[in-house]
ROTORPA-489282 format. One record per residue: residue number from 1; residue in one letter; x, y, z of N, C-alpha, C, CB in turn. Coordinates in Angstrom, 1 decimal. Atoms other than C-alpha are relative to their C-alpha. Last residue first. Glycine has a CB too. Layout:
[node NUM, "A", [X, Y, Z], [X, Y, Z], [X, Y, Z], [X, Y, Z]],
...
***
This chain:
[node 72, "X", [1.1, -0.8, 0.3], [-9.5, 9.9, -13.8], [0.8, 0.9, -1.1], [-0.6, 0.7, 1.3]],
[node 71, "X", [-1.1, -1.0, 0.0], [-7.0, 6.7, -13.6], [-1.3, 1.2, -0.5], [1.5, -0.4, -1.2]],
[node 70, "X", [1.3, -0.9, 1.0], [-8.9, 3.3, -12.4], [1.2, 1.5, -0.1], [-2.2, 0.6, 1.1]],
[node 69, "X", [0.9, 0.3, 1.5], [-6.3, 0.2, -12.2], [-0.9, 1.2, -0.5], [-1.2, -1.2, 0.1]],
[node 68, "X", [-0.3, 0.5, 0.9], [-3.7, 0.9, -9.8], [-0.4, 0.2, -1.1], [0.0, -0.9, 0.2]],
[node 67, "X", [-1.2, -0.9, -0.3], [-5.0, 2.8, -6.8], [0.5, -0.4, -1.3], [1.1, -0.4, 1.4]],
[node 66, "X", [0.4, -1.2, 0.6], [-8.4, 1.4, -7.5], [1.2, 1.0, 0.0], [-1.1, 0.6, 0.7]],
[node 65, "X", [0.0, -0.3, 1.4], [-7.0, -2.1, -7.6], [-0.4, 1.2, -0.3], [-0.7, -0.8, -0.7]],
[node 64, "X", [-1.3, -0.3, 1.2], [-5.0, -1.4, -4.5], [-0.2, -0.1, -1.3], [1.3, -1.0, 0.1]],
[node 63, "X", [-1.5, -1.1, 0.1], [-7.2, -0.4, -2.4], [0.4, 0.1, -0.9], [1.2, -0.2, 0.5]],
[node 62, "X", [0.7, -0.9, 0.5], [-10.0, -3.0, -3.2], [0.7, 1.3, -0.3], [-0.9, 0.1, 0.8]],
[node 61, "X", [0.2, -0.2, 1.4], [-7.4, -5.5, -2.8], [-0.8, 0.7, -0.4], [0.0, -0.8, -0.6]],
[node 60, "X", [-1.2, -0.4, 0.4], [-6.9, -3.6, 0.9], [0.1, -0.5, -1.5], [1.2, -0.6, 1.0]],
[node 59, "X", [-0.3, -1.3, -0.1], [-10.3, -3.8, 2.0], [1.3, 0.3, -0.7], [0.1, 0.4, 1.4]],
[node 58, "X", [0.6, -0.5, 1.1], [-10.6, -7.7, 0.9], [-0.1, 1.7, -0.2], [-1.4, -0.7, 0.0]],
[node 57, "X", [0.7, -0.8, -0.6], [-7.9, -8.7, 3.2], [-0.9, 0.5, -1.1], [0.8, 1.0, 0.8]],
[node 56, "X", [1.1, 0.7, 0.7], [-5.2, -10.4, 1.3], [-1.0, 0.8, 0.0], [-0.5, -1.1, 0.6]],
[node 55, "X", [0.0, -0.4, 1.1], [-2.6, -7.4, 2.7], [-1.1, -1.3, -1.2], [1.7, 0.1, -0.2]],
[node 54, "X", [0.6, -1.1, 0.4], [-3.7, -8.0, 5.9], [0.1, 0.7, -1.4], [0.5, 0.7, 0.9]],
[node 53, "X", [1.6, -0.1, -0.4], [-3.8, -11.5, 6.2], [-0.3, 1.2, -0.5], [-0.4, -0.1, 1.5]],
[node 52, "X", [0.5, 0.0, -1.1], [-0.1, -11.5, 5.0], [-1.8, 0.2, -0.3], [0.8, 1.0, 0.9]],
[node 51, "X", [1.5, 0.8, -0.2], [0.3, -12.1, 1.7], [-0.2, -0.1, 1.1], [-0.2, -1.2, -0.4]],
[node 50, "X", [-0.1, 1.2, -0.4], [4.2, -11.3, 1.9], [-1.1, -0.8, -0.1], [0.5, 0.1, 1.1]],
[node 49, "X", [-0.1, 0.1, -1.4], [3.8, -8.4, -0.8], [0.5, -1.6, 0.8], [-1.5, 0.5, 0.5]],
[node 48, "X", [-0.7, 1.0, -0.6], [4.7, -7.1, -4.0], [-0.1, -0.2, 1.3], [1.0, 0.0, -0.2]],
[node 47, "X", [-0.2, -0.3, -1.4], [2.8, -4.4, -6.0], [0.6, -1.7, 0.8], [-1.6, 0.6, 0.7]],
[node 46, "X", [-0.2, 1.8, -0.4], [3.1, -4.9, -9.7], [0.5, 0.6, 1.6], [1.6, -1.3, -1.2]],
[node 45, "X", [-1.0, -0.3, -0.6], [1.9, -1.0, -11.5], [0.3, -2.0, 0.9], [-0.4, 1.8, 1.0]],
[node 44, "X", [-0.7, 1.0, 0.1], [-0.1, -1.5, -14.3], [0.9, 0.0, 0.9], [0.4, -0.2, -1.1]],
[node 43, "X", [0.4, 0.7, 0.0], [-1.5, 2.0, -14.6], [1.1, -1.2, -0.5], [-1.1, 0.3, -0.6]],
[node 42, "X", [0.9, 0.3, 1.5], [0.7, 4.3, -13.4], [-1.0, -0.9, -0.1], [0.8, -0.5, -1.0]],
[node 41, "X", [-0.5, 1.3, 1.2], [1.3, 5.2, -9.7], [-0.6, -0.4, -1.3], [-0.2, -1.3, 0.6]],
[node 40, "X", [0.9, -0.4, 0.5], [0.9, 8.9, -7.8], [-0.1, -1.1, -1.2], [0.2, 1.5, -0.3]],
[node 39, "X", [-0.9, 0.5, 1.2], [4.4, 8.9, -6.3], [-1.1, -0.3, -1.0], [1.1, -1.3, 0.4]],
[node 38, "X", [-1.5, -0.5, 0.3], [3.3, 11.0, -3.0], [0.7, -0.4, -1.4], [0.9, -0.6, 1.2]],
[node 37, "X", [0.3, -2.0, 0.2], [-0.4, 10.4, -2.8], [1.6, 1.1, -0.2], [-1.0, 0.8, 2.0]],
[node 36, "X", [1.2, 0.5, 1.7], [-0.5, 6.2, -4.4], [0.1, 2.1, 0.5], [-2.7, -1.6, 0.2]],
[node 35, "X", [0.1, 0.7, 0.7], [1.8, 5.9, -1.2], [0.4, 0.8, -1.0], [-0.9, -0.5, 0.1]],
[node 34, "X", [-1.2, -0.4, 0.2], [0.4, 7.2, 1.5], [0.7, 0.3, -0.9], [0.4, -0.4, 0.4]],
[node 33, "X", [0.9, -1.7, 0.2], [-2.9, 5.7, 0.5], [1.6, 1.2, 0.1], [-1.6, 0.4, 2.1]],
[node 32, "X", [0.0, 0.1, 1.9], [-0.5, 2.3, 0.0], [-0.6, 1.6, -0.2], [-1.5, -1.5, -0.9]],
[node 31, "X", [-1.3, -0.4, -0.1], [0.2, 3.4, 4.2], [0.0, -0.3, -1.9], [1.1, -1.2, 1.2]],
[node 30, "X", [-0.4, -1.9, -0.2], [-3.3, 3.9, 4.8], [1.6, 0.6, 0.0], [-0.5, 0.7, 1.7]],
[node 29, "X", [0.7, -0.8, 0.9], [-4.4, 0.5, 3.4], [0.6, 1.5, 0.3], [-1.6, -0.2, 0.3]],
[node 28, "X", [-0.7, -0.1, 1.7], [-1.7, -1.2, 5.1], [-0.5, 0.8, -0.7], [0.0, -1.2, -0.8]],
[node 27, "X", [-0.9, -0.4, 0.0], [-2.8, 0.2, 8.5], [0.1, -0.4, -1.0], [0.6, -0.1, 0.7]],
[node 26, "X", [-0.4, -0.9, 0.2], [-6.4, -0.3, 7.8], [1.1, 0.7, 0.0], [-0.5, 0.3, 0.3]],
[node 25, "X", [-0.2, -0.1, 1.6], [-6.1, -4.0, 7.3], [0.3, 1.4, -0.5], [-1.2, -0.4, -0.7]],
[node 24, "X", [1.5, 0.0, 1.0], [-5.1, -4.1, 10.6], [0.1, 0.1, -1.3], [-0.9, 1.1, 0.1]],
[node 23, "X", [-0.5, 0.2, 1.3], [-1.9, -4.6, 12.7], [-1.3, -0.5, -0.7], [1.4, -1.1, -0.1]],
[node 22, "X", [0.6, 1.4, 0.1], [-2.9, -3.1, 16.0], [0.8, 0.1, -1.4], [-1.9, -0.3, 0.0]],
[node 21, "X", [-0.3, 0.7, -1.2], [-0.8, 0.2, 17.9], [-0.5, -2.0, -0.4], [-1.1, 1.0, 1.3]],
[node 20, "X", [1.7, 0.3, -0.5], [-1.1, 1.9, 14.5], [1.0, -0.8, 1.2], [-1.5, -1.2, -1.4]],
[node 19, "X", [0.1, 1.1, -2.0], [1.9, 3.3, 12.7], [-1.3, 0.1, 0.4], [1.0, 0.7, 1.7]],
[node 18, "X", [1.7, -0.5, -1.3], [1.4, 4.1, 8.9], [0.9, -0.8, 1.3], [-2.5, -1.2, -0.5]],
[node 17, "X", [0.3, 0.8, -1.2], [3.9, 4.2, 5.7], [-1.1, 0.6, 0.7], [1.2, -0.1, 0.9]],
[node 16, "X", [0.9, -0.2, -1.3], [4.7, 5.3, 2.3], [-0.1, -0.7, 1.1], [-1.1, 0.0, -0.2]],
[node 15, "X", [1.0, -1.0, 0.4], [7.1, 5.9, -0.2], [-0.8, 0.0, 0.6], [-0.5, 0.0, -1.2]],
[node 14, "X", [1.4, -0.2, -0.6], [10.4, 4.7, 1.4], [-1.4, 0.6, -0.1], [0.0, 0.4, 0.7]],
[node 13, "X", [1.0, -0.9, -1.0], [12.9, 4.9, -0.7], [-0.9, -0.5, 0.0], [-0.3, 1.2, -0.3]],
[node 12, "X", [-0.3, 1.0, -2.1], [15.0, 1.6, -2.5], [-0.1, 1.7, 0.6], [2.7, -1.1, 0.6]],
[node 11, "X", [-0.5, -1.4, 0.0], [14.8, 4.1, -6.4], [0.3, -0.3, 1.7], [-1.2, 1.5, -0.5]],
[node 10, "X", [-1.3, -0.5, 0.8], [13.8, 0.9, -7.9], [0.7, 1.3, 0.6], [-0.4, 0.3, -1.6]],
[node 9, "X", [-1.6, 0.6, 0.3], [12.6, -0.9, -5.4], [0.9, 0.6, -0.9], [-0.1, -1.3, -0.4]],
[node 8, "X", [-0.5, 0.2, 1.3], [10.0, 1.7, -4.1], [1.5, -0.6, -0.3], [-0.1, 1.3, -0.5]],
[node 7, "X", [-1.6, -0.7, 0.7], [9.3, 0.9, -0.8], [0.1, -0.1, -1.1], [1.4, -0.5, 0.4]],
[node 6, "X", [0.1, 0.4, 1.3], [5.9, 0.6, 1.4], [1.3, 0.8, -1.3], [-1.6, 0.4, -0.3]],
[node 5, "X", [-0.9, -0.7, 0.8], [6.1, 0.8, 4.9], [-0.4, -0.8, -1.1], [1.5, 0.1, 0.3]],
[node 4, "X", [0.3, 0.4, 1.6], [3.5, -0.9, 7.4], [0.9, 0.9, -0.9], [-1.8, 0.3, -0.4]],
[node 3, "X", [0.0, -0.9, 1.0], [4.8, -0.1, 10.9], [-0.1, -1.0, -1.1], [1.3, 0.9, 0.1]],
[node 2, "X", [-0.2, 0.3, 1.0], [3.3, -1.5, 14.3], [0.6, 0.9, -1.2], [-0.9, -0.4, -0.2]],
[node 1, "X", [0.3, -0.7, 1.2], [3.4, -0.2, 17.6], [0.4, -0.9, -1.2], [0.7, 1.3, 0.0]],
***
C-alpha cells in the first residue's frame, strides 16, 4: 500500500491523504482533492513537493492549478 498525505506546515496536521495499492498520479491527485475539500485553499497558495513523477505528472498540475488558481 501506498500513502500520499498532504500537511499543512503551519498548523503540522494532516489535511489530506489516499491509499492505493500503486503509486499513481491519481493517488496524489485524490489526496490534494482531499485536501482543497477540508481547508478549502486561497488563491496563491505554494504547494511543496519532492517532484516525484507523480506529482510532475500533467494530471496532477492540472489539479493543483485549479485547486489554487480558479475561485468561483
Amino acid at each position: 500500500m501506498y500513502l500520499a498525505a498532504i500537511l499543512d506546515l503551519y498548523s503540522r496536521k494532516v489535511v489530506g491523504w489516499s491509499l492505493d495499492e500503486r503509486m499513481t498520479a491519481s493517488l496524489v491527485c485524490n489526496a490534494l482533492d482531499a485536501a482543497a475539500r477540508k481547508r478549502r485553499p486561497a488563491a496563491g497558495l505554494v504547494f511543496h513537493t519532492d517532484r516525484g513523477s507523480q506529482y510532475a505528472s500533467h494530471a496532477f498540475r492540472r489539479r493543483l492549478w485549479r485547486t489554487t488558481c480558479v475561485r468561483a
